[in-house]
C-alpha positions in Angstrom: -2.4 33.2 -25.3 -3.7 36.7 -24.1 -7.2 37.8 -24.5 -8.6 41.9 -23.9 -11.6 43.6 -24.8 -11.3 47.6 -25.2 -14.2 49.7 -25.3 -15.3 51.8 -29.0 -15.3 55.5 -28.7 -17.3 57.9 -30.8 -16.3 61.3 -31.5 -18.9 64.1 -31.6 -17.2 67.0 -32.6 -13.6 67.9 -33.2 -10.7 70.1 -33.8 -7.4 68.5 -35.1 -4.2 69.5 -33.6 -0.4 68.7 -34.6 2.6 69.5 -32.6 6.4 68.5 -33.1 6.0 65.5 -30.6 3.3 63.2 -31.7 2.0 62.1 -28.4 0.9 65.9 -27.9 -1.1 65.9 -31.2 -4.3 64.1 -32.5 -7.2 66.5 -31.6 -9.8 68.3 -28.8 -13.2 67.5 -28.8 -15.8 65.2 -26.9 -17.1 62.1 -27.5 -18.9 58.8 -26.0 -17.3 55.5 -24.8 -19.1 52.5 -26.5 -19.8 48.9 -24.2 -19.1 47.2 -27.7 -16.0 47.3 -28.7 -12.8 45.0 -29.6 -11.7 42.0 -28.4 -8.3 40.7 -29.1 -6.7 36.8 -28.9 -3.3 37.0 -29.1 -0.3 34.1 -29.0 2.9 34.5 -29.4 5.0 32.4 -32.5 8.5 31.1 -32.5 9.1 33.3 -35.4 9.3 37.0 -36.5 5.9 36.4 -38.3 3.0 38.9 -37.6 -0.4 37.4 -38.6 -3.4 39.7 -38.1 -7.2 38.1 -38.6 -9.7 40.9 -38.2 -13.5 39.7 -38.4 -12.4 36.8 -39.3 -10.6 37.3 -42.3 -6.5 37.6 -42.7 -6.1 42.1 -42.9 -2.4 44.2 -43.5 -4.3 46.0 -40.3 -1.4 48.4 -40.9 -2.3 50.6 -37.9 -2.2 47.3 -35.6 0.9 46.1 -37.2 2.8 49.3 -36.8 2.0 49.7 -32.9 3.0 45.6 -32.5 6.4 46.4 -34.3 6.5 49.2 -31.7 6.0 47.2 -29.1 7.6 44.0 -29.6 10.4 44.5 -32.3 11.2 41.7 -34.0 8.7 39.1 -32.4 6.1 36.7 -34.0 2.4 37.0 -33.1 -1.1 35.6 -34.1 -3.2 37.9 -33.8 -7.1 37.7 -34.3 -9.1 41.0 -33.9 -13.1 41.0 -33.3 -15.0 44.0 -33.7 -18.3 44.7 -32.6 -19.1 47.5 -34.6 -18.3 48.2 -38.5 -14.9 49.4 -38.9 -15.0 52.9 -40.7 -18.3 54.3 -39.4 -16.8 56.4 -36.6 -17.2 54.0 -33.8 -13.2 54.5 -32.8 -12.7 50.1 -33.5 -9.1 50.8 -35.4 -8.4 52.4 -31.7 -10.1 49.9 -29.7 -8.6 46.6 -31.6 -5.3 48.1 -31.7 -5.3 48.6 -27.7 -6.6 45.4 -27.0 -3.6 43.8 -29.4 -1.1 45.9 -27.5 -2.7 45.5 -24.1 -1.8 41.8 -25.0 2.2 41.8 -26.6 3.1 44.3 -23.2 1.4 41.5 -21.3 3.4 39.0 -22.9 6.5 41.3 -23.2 6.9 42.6 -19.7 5.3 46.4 -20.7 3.0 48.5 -18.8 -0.4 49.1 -19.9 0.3 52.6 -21.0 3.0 51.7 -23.6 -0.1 50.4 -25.7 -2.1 53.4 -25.5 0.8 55.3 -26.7 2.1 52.6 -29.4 -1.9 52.9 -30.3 -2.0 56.6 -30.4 1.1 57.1 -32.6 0.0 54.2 -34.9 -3.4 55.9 -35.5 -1.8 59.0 -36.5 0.7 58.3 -38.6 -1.3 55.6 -40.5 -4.4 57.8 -41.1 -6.7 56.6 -38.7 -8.8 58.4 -35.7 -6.7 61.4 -34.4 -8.4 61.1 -30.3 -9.7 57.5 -30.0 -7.1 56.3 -27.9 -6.6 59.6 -25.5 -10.7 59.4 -25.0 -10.7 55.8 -24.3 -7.9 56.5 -21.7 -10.2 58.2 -19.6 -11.9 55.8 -16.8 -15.3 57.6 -18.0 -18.8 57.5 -20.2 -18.3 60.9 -21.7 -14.6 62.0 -22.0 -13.7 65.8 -23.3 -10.5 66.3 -25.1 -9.4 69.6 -23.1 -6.2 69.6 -24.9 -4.4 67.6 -27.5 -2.3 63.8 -27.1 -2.6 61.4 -24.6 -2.2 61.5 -21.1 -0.1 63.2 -19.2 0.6 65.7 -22.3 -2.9 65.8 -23.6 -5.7 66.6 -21.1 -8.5 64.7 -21.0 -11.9 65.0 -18.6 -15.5 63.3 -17.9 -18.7 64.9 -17.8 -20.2 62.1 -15.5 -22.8 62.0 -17.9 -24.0 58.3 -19.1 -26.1 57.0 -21.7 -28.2 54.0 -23.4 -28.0 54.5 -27.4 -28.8 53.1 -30.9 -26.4 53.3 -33.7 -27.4 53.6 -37.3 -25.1 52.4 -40.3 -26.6 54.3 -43.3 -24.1 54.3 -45.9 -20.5 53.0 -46.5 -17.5 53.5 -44.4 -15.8 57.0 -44.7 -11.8 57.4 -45.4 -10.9 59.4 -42.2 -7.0 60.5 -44.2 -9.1 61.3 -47.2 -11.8 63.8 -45.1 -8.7 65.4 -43.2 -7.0 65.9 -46.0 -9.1 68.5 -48.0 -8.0 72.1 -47.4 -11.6 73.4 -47.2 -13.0 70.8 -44.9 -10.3 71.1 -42.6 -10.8 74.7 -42.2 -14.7 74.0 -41.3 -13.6 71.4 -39.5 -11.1 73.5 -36.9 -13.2 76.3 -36.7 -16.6 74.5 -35.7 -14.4 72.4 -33.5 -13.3 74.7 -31.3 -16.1 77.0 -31.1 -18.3 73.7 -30.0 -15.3 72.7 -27.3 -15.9 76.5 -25.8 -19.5 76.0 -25.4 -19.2 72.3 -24.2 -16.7 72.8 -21.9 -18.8 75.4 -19.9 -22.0 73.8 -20.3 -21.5 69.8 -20.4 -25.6 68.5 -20.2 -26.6 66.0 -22.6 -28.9 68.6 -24.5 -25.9 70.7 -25.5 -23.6 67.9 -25.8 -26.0 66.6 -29.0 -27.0 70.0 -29.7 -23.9 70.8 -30.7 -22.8 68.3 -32.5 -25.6 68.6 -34.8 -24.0 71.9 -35.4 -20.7 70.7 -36.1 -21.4 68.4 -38.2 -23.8 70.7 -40.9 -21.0 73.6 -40.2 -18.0 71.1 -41.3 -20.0 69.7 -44.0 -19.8 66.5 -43.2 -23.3 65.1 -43.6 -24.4 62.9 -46.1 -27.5 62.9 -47.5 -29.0 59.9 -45.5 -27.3 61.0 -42.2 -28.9 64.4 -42.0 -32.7 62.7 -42.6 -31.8 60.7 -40.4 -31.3 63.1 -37.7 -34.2 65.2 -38.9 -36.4 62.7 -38.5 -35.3 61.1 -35.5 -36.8 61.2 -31.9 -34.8 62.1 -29.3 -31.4 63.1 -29.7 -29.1 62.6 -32.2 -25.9 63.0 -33.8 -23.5 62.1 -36.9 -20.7 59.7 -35.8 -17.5 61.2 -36.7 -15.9 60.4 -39.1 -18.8 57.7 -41.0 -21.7 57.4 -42.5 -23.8 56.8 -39.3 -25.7 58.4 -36.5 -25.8 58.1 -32.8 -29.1 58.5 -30.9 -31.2 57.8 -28.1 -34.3 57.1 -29.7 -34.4 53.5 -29.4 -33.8 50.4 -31.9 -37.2 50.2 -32.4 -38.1 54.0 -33.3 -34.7 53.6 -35.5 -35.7 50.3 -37.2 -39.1 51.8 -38.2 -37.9 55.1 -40.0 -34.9 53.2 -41.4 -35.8 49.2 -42.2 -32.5 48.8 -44.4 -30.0 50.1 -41.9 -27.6 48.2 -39.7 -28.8 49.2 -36.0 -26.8 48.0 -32.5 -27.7 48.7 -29.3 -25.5 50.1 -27.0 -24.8 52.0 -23.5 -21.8 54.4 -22.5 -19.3 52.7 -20.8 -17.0 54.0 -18.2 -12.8 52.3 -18.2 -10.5 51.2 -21.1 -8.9 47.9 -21.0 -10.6 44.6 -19.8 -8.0 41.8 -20.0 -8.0 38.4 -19.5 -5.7 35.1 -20.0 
C-alpha cells in the first residue's frame, strides 16, 4: 500500500491552448498552489480490477481511471481518493487526486515521478477536466505562471515568489469545466482576456495586479455568477473568482468571509510551494 498527498491549484486567469501533441496543450495563465489538497491510498489487487473510492464513496473517476490504464495497463488497483476541497469549484482536486494515484501505481510499477504528471495531464484533457492543473502544480512554487502551454519541458512554467494565507468561499454548485469551454462565445472572451491579463502579469507579478486582474478576467469572460461577483464586491481585501466554479478566493479572512456570507462553505488555507508528498 502507497500513500501521497498532492497539493490543489487554483487558476486565476486563463487562455486555452491546443497543439497536435497533447503534452504541449492545456493553457497559459497564473494561478495559486493550495496546502489542501488530495491524498491518495493505493494497493495493488491480484486482478485486472480498478476500484476508485473518492470521498468515500465508490466514483467512474474517469480522469483517474484513464491515467491508471496509462500507467499500469492491465493491472488491478484499490484506489481511495480524499479531497480536501469540493471537487468542481476550481480548486484543481481532479488534478491533484489524480497525481497522487499515479504518484502511487509508478511507485509500485517501477515509473518515475514525471510519468504521472504527464498520465495526469493527458487524462485531464481529454476527459474534460482542468486544462493547466497539473503543469502549475509541477512547479516547486506558491504562485506558478503558465508562460507557455503543456507540461514541462514543452510547456514553460515560472514562480512569482510570491506567497499567501487565504479563505475560500463555496457559493453555489460545481461548474462543468467541458460544458464552459465548450461555448463558442465564452471561449472567445475567455482567450482574449486571457492573454491580455498574461501580458500584464508577466511584467508586473505583485499580488495587487495578480487579483486585480483577475477580477478583470473574470467579468470580461463572463464568468461570474450572480453570488460570486457580490461576493467580491463586498469583500475586504482581495479577491478573486476561482476558475472554473462557483467560488472565490480571498485574503480577507474566515471570519470577515463567514460574516458577509453565513451559508457558504469557507476553508482556510495558505499557498504552498512543491508537488508530490509521498509516503508508504
Amino acid at each position: 500500500m502507497t500513500e501521497a498527498f498532492c497539493p490543489g491549484h487554483i487558476t486565476l486567469f486563463f487562455s486555452p491552448r491546443k497543439a497536435g501533441d497533447i503534452l504541449r496543450s492545456g493553457s497559459v495563465g497564473s494561478g495559486i498552489k493550495t496546502s489542501i489538497g488530495a491524498v491518495a491510498v493505493v494497493e495493488e489487487r491480484h486482478d485486472t480490477l480498478v476500484r476508485i473510492s473518492l470521498d468515500g464513496a465508490d466514483s467512474d473517476a474517469p480522469v483517474t481511471a484513464a491515467a491508471v490504464a496509462a500507467l499500469a495497463p492491465g493491472r488491478g488497483f484499490d484506489i481511495s481518493i480524499e479531497c480536501g476541497l469540493p471537487v468542481g469549484q476550481g480548486f484543481g482536486m481532479s488534478a491533484a487526486g489524480t497525481i497522487a494515484v499515479g504518484s502511487c501505481v509508478c511507485e509500485m510499477v517501477g515509473r518515475e515521478q514525471y510519468d504521472a504528471f504527464a498520465a495526469a495531464h493527458v487524462a485531464e484533457i481529454e476527459k474534460g477536466g482542468g486544462l493547466g492543473d497539473v503543469a502549475a502544480i509541477m512547479c516547486q512554487g506558491h504562485q506558478p505562471t503558465r508562460e507557455s502551454p503543456g507540461i514541462p519541458p514543452h510547456g514553460k512554467v515560472t514562480d512569482s515568489g510570491l506567497e499567501f494565507r487565504l479563505t475560500l468561499a463555496v457559493l453555489g454548485p460545481p461548474m462543468s469545466t467541458a460544458r464552459v469551454l465548450s461555448d463558442p462565445v465564452t471561449d472567445v472572451r475567455i482567450k482574449g482576456s486571457g492573454d491580455r491579463c498574461l501580458r500584464s502579469y508577466t511584467g508586473n507579478r505583485t499580488e495587487s495586479n495578480l487579483f486585480s486582474l483577475a477580477r478583470e478576467f473574470s467579468h470580461a469572460a463572463g464568468l461570474e455568477s450572480v453570488a460570486v461577483t457580490r461576493a467580491l464586491d463586498l469583500l475586504p481585501g482581495r479577491s478573486a473568482m476561482c476558475m472554473l466554479g462557483r467560488s472565490i478566493i480571498t485574503t480577507a479572512s474566515a471570519e470577515e468571509v463567514r460574516e458577509i456570507f453565513p451559508e457558504a462553505e469557507i476553508f482556510e488555507t495558505a499557498s504552498f510551494g512543491g508537488s508530490v508528498i509521498r509516503r508508504g
